[in-house]
C-alpha positions in Angstrom: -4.3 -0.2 -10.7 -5.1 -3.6 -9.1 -7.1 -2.5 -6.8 -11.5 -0.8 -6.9 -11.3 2.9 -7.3 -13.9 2.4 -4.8 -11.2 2.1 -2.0 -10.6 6.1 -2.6 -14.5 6.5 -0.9 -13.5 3.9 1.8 -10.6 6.0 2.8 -12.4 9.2 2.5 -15.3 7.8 5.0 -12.2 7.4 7.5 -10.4 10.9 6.7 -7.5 9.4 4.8 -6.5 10.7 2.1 -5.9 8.7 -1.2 -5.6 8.8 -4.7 -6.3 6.2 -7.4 -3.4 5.9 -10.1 -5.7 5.9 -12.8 -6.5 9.6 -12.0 -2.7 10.7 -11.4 -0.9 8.8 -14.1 -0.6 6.8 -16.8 -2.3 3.1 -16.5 0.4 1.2 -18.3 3.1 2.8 -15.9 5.7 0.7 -14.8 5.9 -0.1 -10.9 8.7 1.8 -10.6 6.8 4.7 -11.6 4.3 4.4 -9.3 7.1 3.9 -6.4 8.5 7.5 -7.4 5.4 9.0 -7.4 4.2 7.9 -4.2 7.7 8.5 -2.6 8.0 12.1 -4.1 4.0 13.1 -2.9 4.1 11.2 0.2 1.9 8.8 -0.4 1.4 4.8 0.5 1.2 2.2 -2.3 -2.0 0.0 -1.3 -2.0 -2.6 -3.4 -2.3 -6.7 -4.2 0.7 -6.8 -6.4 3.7 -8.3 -5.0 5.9 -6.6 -7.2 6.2 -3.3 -4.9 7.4 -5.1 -1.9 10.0 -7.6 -4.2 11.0 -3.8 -5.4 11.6 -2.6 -1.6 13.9 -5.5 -0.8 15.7 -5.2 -4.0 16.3 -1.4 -3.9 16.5 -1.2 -0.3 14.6 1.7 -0.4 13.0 3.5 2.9 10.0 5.1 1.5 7.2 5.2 0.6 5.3 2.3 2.8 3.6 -0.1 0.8 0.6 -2.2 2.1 -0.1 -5.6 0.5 -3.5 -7.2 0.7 -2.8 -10.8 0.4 -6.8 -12.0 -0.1 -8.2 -13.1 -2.7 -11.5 -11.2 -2.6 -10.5 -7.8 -3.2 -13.6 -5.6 -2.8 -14.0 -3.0 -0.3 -17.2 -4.4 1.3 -15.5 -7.3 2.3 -11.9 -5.8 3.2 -12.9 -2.5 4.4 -13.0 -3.1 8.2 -9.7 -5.0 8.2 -8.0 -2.9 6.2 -8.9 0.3 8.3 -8.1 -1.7 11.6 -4.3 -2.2 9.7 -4.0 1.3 9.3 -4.8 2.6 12.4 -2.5 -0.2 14.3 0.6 0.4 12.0 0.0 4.0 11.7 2.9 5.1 13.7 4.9 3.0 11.2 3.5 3.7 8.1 4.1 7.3 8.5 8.2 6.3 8.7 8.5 3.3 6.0 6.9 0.0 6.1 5.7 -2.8 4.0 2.8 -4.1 5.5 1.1 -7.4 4.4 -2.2 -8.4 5.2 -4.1 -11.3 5.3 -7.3 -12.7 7.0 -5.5 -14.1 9.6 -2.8 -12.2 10.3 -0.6 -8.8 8.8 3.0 -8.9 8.9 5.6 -6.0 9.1 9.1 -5.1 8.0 10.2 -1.6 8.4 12.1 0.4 5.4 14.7 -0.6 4.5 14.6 -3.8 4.0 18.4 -5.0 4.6 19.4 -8.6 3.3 19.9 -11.0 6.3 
């Protein structure tokens, strides 16, 4: 819910296949919700919201992949060609369980589950 509906077009120009959560479920669900639902329909959580990765860790959970954009400016005209350059360099981990984080400078992986040290 954090993120432009408009990402759902950027995808589409690349042939993935997305959803927004505002036009699957219920906009005041909890993250937890939104976990089950993407784990249950195969789907990745893209989001900004921290929450979903702290939720990995804690649960140890190995699906679904989440991918955090760590910037500030959210919109897809100014994220669209990092963000599709993430996806297609992860892909092969994605696919299994990862929570990706991205930032301008750099993305950073852990693959599902996240065990404590």
């Amino acid at each position: 819910m954090n993120l432009s509906p408009e990402w759902t077009q950027v995808f589409d120009r690349y042939g993935i296949q997305s959803v927004h959560w505002s036009t699957v479920g219920d906009p005041a669900a909890t993250d937890r919700v939104i976990m089950n639902w993407a784990k249950i329909n195969g789907y990745v959580v893209f989001t900004h919201d921290l929450d979903f990765g702290a939720i990995l860790a804690a649960t140890q959970a190995d699906s679904p992949s989440v991918i955090q954009v760590r910037i500030q400016d959210l919109l897809p005209a100014n994220l669209e060609s990092l963000v599709i350059q993430v996806l297609r360099q992860y892909e092969s981990i994605i696919l299994p369980g990862a929570l990706i984080a991205v930032d301008q400078n750099r993305s950073r992986v852990r693959i599902l589950p996240i065990t404590p040290p």
